[in-house]
VOGU-3710 file (C-alpha; in Angstrom, 3 decimals, decimal comma):
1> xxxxxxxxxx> 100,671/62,060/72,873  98,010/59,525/71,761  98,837/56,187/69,668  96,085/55,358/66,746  95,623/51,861/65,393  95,239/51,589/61,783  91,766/48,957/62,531  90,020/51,702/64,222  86,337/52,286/62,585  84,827/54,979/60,229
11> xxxxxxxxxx> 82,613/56,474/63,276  85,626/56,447/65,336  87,642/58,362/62,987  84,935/60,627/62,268  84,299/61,577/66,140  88,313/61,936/66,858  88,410/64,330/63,980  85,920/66,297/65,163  87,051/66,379/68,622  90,219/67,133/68,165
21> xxxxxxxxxx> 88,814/70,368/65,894  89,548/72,709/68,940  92,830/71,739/69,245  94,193/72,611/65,882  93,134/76,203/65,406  93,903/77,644/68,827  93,588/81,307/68,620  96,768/82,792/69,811  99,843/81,697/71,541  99,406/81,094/75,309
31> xxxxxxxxxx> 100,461/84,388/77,341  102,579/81,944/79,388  105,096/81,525/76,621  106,728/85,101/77,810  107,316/88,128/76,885  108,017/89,719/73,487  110,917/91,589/72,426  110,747/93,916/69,616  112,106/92,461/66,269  111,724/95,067/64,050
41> xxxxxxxxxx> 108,915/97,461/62,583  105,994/97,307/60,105  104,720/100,766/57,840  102,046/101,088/56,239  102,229/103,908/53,296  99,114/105,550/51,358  99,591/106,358/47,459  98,448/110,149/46,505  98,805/112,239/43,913  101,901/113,240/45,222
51> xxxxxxxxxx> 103,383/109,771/45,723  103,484/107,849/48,796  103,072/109,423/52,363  103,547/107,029/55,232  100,644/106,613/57,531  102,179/105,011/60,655  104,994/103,163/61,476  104,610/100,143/64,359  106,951/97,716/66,744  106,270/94,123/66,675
61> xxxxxxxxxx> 108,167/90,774/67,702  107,626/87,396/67,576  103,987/86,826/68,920  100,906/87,927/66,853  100,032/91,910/67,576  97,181/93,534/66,333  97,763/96,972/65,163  95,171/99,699/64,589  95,532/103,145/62,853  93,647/105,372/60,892
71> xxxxxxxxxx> 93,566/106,632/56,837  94,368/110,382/56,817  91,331/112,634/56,352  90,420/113,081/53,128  90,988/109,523/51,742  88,766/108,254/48,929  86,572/105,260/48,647  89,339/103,525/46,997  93,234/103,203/48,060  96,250/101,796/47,767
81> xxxxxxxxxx> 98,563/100,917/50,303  101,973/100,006/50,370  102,741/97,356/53,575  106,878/97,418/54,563  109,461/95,197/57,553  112,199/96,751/58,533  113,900/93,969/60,245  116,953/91,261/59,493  113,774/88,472/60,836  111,276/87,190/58,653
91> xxxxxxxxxx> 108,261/89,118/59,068  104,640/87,165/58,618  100,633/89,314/58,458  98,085/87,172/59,230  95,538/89,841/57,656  95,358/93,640/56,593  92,344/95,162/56,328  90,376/98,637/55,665  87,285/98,898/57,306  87,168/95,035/57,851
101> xxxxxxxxxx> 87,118/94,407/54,671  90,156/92,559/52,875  92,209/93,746/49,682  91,142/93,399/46,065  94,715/91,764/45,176  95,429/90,628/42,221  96,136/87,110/43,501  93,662/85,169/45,290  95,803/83,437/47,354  97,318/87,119/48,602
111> xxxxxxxxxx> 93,473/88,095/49,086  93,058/84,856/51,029  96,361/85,184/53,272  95,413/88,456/54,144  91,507/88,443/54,843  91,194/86,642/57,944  92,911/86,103/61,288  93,125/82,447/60,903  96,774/81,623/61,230  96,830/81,376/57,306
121> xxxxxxxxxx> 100,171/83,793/57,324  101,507/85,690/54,015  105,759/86,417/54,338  106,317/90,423/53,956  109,799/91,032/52,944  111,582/94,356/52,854  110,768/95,027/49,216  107,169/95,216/50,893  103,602/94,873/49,174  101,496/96,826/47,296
131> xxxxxxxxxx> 97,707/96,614/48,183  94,370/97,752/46,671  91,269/98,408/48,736  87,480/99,516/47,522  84,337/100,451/49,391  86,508/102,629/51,780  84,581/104,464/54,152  85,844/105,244/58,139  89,785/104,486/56,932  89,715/102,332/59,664
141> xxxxxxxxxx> 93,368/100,138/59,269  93,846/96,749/61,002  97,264/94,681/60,729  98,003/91,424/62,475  101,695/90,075/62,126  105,057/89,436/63,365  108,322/89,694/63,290  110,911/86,619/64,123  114,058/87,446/65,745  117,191/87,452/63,189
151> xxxxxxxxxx> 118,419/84,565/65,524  116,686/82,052/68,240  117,881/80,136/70,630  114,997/77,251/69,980  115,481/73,791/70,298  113,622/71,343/68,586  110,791/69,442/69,921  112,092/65,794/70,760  109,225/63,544/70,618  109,994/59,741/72,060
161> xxxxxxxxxx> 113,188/60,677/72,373  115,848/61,611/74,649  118,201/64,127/73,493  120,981/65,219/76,145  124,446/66,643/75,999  124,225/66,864/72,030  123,090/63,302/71,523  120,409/61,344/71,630  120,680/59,118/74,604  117,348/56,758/73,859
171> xxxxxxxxxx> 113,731/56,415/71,917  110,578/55,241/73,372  107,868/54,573/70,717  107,530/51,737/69,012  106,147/50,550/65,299  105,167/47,027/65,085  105,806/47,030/61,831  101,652/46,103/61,306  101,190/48,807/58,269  102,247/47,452/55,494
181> xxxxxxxxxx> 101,387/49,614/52,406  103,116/52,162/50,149  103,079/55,709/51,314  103,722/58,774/48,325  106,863/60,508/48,558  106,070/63,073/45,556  105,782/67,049/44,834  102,054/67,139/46,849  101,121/65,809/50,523  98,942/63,026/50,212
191> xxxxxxxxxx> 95,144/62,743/51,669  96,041/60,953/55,029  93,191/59,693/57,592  94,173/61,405/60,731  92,524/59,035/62,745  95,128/56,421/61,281  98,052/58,737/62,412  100,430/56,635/63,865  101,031/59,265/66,952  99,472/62,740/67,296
201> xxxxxxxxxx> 101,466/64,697/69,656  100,810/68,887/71,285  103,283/71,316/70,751  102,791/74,348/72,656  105,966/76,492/70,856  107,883/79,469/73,075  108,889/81,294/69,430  105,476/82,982/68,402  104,665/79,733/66,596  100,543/78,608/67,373
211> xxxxxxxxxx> 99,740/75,587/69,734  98,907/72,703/67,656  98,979/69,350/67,172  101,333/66,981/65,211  100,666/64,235/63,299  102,766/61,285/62,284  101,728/58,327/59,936  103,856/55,472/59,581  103,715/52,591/56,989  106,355/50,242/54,971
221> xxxxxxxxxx> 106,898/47,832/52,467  109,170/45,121/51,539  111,958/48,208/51,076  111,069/51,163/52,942  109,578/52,492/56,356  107,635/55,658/55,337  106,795/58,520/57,745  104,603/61,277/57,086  104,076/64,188/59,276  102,011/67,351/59,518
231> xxxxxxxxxx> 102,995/69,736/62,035  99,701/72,638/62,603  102,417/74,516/64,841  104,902/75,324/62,261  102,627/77,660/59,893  105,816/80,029/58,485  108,563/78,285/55,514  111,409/79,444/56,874  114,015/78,737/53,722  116,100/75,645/55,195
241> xxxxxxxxxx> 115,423/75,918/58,715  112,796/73,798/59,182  113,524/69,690/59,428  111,302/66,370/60,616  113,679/63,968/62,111  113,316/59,674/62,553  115,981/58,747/64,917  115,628/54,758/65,378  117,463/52,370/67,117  119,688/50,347/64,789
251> xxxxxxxxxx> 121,912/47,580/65,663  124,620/49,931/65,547  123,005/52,037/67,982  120,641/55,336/67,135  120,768/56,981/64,024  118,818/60,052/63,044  117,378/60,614/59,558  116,376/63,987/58,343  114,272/65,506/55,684  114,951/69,292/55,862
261> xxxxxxxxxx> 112,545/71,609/54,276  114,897/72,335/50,985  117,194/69,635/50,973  117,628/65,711/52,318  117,846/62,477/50,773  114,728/60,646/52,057  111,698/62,714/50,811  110,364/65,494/50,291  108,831/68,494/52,467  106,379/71,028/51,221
271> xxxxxxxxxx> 104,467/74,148/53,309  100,512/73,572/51,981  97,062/73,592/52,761  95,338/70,346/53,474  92,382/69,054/54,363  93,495/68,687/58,097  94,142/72,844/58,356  92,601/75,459/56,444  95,965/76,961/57,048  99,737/76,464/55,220
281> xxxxxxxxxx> 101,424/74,528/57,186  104,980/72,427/57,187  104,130/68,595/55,400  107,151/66,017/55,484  107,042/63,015/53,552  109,887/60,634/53,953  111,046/56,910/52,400  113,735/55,287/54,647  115,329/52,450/53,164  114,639/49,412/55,342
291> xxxxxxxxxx> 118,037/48,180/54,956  119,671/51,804/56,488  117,809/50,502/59,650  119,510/47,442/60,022  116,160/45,915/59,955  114,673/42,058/59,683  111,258/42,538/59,584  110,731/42,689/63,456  109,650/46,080/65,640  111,201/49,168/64,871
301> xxxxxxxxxx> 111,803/51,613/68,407  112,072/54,972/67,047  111,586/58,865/68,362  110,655/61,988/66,359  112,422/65,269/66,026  110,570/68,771/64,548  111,745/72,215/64,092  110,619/75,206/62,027  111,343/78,032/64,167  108,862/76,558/65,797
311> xxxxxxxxxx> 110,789/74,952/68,758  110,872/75,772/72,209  113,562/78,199/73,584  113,653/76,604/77,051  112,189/73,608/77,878  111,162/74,643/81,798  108,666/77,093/82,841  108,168/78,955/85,525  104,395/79,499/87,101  106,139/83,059/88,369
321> xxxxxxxxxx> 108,015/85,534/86,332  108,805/89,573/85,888  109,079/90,786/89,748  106,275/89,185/92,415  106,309/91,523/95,046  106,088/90,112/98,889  103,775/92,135/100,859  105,187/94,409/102,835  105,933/94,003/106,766  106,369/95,968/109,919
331> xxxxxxxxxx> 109,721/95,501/111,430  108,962/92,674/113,800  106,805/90,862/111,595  105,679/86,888/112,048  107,094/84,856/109,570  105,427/85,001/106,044  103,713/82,665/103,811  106,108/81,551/101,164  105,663/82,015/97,273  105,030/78,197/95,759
341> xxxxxxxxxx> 106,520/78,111/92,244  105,826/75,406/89,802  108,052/74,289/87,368  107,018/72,628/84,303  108,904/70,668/81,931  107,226/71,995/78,343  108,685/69,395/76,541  106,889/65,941/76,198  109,358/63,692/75,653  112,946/65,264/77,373
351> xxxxxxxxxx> 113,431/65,345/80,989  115,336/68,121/82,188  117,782/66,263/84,520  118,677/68,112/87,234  117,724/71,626/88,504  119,829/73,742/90,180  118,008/76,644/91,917  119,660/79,902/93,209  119,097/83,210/94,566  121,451/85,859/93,393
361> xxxxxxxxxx> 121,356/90,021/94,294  122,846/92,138/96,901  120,017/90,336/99,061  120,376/86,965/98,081  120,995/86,381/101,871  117,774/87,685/103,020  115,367/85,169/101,080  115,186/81,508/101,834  114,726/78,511/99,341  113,375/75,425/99,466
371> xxxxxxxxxx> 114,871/72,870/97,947  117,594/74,095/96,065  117,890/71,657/93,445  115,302/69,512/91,793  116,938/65,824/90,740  114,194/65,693/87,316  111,463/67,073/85,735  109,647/64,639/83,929  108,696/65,171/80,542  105,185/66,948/80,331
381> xxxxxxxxxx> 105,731/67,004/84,417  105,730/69,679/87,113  107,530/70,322/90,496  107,828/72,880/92,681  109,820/74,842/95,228  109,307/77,717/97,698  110,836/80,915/98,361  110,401/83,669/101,025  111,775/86,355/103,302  113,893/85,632/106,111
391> xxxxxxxxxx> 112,762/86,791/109,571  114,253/89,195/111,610  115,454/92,049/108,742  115,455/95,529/109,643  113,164/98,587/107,911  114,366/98,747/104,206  113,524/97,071/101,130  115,260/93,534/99,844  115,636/92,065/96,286  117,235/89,307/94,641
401> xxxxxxxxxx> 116,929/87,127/91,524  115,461/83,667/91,694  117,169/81,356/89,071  116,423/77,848/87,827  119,333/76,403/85,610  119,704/72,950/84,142  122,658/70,979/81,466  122,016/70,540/77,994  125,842/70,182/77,400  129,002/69,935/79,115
411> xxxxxxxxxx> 129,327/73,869/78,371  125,928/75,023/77,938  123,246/75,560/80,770  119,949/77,271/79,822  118,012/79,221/82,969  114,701/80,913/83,482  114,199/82,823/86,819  111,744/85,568/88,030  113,038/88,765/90,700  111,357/89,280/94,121
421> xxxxxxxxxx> 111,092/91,925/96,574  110,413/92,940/100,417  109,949/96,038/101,950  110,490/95,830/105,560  108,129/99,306/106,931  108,742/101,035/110,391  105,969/100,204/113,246  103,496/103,061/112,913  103,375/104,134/116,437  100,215/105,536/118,125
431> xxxxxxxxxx> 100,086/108,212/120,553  97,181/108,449/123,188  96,217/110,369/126,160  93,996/109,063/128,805  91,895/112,446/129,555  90,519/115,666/128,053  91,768/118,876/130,300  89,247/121,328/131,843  89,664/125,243/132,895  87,484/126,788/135,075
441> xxxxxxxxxx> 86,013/130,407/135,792  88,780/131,465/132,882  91,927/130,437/135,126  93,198/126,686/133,935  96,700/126,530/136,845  99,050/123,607/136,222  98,293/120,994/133,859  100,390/117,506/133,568  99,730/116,021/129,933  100,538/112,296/129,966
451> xxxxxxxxxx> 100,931/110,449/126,381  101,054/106,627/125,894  103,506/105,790/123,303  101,816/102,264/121,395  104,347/100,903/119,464  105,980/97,535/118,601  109,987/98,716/119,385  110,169/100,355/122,610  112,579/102,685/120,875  113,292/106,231/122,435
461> xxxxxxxxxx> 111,149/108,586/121,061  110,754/112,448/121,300  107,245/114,265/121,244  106,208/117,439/120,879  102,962/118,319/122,320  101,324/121,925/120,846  98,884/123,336/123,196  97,346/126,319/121,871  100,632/127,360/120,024  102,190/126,827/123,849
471> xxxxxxxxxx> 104,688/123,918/122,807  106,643/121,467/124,741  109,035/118,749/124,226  109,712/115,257/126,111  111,660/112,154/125,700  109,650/108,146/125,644  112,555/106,023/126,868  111,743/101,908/127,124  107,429/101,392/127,054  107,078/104,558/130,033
481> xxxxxxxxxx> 104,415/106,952/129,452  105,579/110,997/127,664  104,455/113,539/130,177  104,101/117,333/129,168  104,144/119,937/132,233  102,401/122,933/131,762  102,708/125,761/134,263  99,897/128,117/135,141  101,190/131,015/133,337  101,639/129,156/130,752
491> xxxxxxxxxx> 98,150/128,257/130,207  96,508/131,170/131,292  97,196/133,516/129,036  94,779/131,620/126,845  91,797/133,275/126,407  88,560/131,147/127,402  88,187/128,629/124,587  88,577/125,294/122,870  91,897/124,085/122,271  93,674/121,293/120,296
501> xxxxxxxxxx> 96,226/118,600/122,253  98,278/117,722/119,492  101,260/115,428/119,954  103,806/114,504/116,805  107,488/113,115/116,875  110,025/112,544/114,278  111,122/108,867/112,685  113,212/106,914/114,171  115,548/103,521/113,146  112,054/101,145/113,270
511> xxxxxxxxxx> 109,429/103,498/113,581  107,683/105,709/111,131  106,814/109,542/112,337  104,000/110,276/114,529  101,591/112,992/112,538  100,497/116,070/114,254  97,689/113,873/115,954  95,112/115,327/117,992  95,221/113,256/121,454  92,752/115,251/123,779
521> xxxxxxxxxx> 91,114/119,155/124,297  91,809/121,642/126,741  89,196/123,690/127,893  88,684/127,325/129,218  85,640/128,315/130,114  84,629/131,658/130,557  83,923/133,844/133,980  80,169/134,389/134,608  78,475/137,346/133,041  76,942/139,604/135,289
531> xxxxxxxxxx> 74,211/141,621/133,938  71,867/144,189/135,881  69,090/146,541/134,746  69,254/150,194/134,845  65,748/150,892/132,920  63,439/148,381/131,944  60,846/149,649/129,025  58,535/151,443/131,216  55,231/152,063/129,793  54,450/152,935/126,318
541> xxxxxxxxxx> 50,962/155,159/125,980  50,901/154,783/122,061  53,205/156,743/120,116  57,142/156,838/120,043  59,744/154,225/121,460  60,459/152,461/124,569  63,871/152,609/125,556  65,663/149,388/128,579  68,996/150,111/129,844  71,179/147,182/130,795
551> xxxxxxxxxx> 74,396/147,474/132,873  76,616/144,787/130,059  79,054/144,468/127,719  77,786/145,488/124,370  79,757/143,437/122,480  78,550/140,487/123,952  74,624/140,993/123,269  73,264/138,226/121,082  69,804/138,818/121,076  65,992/140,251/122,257
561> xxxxxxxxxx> 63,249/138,014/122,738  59,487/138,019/123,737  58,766/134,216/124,938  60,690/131,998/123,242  60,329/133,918/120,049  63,146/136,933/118,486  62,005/139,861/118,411  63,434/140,469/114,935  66,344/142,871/114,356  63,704/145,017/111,967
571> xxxxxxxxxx> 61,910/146,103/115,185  64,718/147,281/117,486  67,945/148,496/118,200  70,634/148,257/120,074  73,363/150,723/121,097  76,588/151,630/123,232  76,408/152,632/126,975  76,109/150,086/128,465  73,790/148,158/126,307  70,601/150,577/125,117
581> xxxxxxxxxx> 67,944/148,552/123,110  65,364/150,690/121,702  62,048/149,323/120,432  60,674/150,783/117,690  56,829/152,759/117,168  56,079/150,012/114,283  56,771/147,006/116,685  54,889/149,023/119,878  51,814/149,470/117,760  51,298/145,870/116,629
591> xxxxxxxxxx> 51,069/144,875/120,692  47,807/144,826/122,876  47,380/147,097/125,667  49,079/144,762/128,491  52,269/143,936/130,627  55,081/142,177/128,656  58,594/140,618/129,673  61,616/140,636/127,109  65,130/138,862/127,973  68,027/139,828/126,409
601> xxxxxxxxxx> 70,599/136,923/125,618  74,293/138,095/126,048  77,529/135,639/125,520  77,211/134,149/129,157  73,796/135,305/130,329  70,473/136,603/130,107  68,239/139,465/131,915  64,735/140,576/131,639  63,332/143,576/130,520  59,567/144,953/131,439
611> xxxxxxxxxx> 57,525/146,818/129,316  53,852/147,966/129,916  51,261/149,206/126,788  48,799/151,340/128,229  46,883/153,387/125,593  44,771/157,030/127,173  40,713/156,592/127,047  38,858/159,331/125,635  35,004/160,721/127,730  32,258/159,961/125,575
621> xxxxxxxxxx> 29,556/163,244/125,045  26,521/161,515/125,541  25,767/158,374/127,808  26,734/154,791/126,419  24,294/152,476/125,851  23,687/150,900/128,984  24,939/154,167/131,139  21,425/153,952/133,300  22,613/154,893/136,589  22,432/158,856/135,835
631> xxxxxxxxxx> 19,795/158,889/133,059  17,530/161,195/135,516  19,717/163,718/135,871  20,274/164,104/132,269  16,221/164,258/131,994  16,016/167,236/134,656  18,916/169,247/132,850  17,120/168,640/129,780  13,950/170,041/130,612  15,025/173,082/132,702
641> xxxxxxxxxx> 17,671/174,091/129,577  13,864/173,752/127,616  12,020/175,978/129,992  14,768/179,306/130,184  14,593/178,793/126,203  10,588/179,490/125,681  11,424/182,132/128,204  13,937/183,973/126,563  11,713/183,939/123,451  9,047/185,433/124,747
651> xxxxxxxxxx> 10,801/188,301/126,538  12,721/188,718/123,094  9,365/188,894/121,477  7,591/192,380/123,818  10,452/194,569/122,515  9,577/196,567/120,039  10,707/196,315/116,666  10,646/192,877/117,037  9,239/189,943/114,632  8,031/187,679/117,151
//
């Protein structure tokens, strides 16, 4: 609330009216006012050739929605649609649009209604309204409306003034009675400086109405006290409903006068744009005869009172509604934090007395308060209380209803209240074991198992432990260790290997399951491998294979190698009886003549394997360069093989018939 003197300057009033700008087109009603219950429906129909065909049919309620739908395919450039309620509430758009773009109506002030989302709101009744749109191209539909409820449960707004039980109990502003002037009480609202407003107070409205601001002008002359009010909250005519109230005090206590919005006998009220609001809006003007107040001439104390389903359902909010959820807690948990709620007193000007707070449920007894009742709320004020789990509860999950009531009349208590919830979980208990197991030389004997049991209730608890598919059971009584006896035959008829501990149990009063959980490893190792040659390679002279004998399990060869290198499986083979590997010509020829030493590699062992490449040399004919050591002897053959020649020749050559 803020009180304006009628001296203030020009600049002043200029700067107040431009500050206060923000305040009088809010953009939506605050989310805190609660949630919205569906009212009734809204359809939107498209005219063809064949008639009307409905395109979609919506829920809405009290607080603006924005709806979105689509055209059917197909649609011209140009259509008509037909905009329905189905409801017993008044139903208000705030725009309907194709493509963004608002309707061609045949009245502007239907065209102006309906093109923006500026609070400007056109009534839709049942009978519905017939739009025309041009320039259509996606189809894309936008509405933005409500729906009020048939009935409400809103209370006015009680401004200076103290209304309790059904009466008003007292008033708090005062008029000095330092305006004198004539104010018109006609068929229009009047041009009124808003920076001369006697009292400009904030509504914040819990019925779908918009935050706004409300402004009150008082004046008088020698016969009447004249009050003026615009109220930006209350932007819906609402046939009868709506009222401004002046309650002063008189000397015969307080009396209330009222100008309702189609009747009364001080004034006149009318639902208009001015130049305060580019929106309709409620507009009271009132003339109160001077002499119905009882009054002298001296200070008048006085209060306001304003309704137009725009009120307030309840008067005290909660900072917590719906369900708030406690975290959840393992049995034996420290105590938590508690949940701080505030509670606010929406209205400005009514206190809410006292406030009784309860917890209600089939757990009611497992949440704790603090305090339980609240003496006052003053108005505009806050307060808080507290409320959390109890300590101590068991596994399972608590609710109960949280409820804030208050009087407003010996039979009549309005409440608003908010659920919470608990879950109390089982300890999540841990199962360890302080050693992995180890077999030797294939044979494991006896094995003792011992699992540690970490959990916060030393609750008995029975394990299974699964070695190898070999499984045993035991019992955890108090915080003792779980120990698992394994006999030698148990254990050794597992083959040599690697095997899983795994421990689990089932759930018990405070604790949750244990999961197969792998605690520790068992194991096995195989016997040695004894391997021994029976032929190595021998010696390879340059054509076929070379064959190596080993005295070992076949199926346990791995591989050949030369170094540290594979031989690769293209150049051998291996076969049955014991173990035969065979390398192959191909492989043979691409070694140098030489001594070489393959190891096999068998699953637990390895063994060498000898193989020498020794290729035959071949006599020359004739001596090699360098052969000087006998080059005489050749000379004296030579020349002796020379001399029985010639004498062949010539012996040849004295027989007759000869040539030579």
């Amino acid at each position: 609330m803020r009180n304006k003197g009628k001296s203030a300057a020009f600049m002043l009033a200029v700067a107040v009216v431009l500050a206060m700008t923000t305040m009088w087109l809010p953009s939506a009603p605050p989310a805190a006012q609660g949630s919205d219950a569906v009212n009734g429906t809204y359809s939107i129909e498209l005219l063809t050739p064949d008639g009307y065909v409905t395109v979609g049919t919506e829920e809405f309620g009290k607080y603006p929605q924005a709806w979105e739908l689509w055209l059917p395919a197909g649609h011209g450039s140009e259509v008509t649609l037909h905009l329905t309620k189905q409801a017993d509430g008044l139903g208000f758009a705030d725009s309907l649009l194709v493509d963004a773009v608002a309707p061609a109506a045949s009245s502007t002030y239907v065209e102006k209604k309906l093109a923006l989302n500026d609070l400007d709101v056109l009534e839709i009744t049942s009978e519905g309204l017939e739009l025309h749109y041009t320039g259509v191209t996606t189809g894309r539909i936008t509405l933005t409306a409500l729906i009020e409820p048939e009935e409400t449960d809103a209370h006015p707004f009680y401004l200076d003034s103290q209304f309790v039980d059904g009466q008003y109990q007292s008033v708090s502003a005062v008029y000095g009675m330092d305006n004198f002037g004539t104010m018109a009480v006609d068929d229009s609202p009047g041009e009124l400086d808003p920076a001369a407003a006697f009292v400009v107070y904030e509504t914040k409205p819990t019925t779908g109405h918009p935050d706004g601001n409300a402004w009150i002008w008082l004046s008088h002359d020698a016969d009447y006290l004249y009050a003026a009010l615009e109220w930006g909250s209350d932007n819906t005519f609402d046939y009868g409903e709506d009222f401004f109230s002046v309650i002063a005090q008189t000397p015969d206590g307080l009396k209330e006068f009222t100008q309702w919005s189609d009747r009364g006998d001080y004034g006149q009220a009318f639902f208009a744009y001015t130049d305060l609001l580019p929106y309709q809006h409620m507009c009271y003007q009132m003339a109160i005869p001077l002499a119905e107040l009882g009054n002298t001439g001296g200070p008048i104390e006085l209060g306001f009172a304003l309704y137009g389903t725009a009120g307030v359902s309840t008067n005290v909010s909660l900072s917590v509604s719906g369900t708030h959820t406690f975290p959840a807690a393992v049995v034996g948990y420290a105590p938590l934090t508690p949940l701080t709620v505030d509670a606010e007193n929406l209205d400005p000007s009514w206190g809410t007395y006292q406030l009784d707070i309860t917890l209600s449920g089939a757990d009611a007894g497992s949440f704790v308060l603090d305090p339980t009742s609240i003496t006052n709320i003053p108005a505009g004020g806050k307060e808080s209380f507290t409320v959390v789990p109890d300590t101590g509860l068991p596994t399972g999950t608590y609710t109960a209803t949280v409820t804030a009531s208050w009087a407003t009349s010996p039979t009549t208590r309005l409440s608003v209240g908010f659920d919470v919830s608990f879950t109390v979980t089982p300890a999540s208990p841990k199962a360890l074991v302080g050693a992995n197991l180890e077999g030797i030389e294939g044979a494991v004997g006896a094995r003792t198992i011992t699992v540690t049991v970490a959990d916060t209730y030393n609750e008995p608890i029975t394990l299974t432990c699964d070695l190898g598919g070999v499984k045993k059971t035991a019992t955890r009584t108090g915080n003792g260790d779980v120990s698992f006896d394994y006999t030698a035959a148990e254990l050794n008829v597992l083959p040599p290997g690697w095997f899983n501990i795994v421990v689990s149990s089932a759930a018990t009063t405070n604790n949750q399951a244990i999961a197969e959980t792998i605690v520790g490893t068992l194991t096995i190792n195989p016997p040695p491998l004894t391997l021994t040659v029976i032929q190595h390679f021998g010696t390879w002279t340059g054509s076929g294979t070379a064959t190596g004998i080993i005295d070992g399990p076949y199926d346990k060869f791995m591989n050949l190698y030369l170094g540290n290198s594979p031989v690769g499986a293209g150049n051998f083979k291996v076969a049955e009886g014991s173990t035969v590997i065979t390398l192959l010509e191909n492989y043979l020829k691409t070694l140098a003549d030489g001594s070489y030493a393959f190891w096999a590699e068998f699953s637990g062992g390895t063994i060498y394997l000898d193989l020498t490449v020794e290729r035959p040399v071949a006599k020359p004919l004739f001596p090699q360069t360098g052969d000087g050591a006998s080059s005489m002897g050749w000379l004296a053959v030579l020349l002796l093989s020379a001399a029985g020649l010639i004498g062949v020749l010539k012996w040849h050559s004295r027989q007759p018939g000869t040539l030579i």
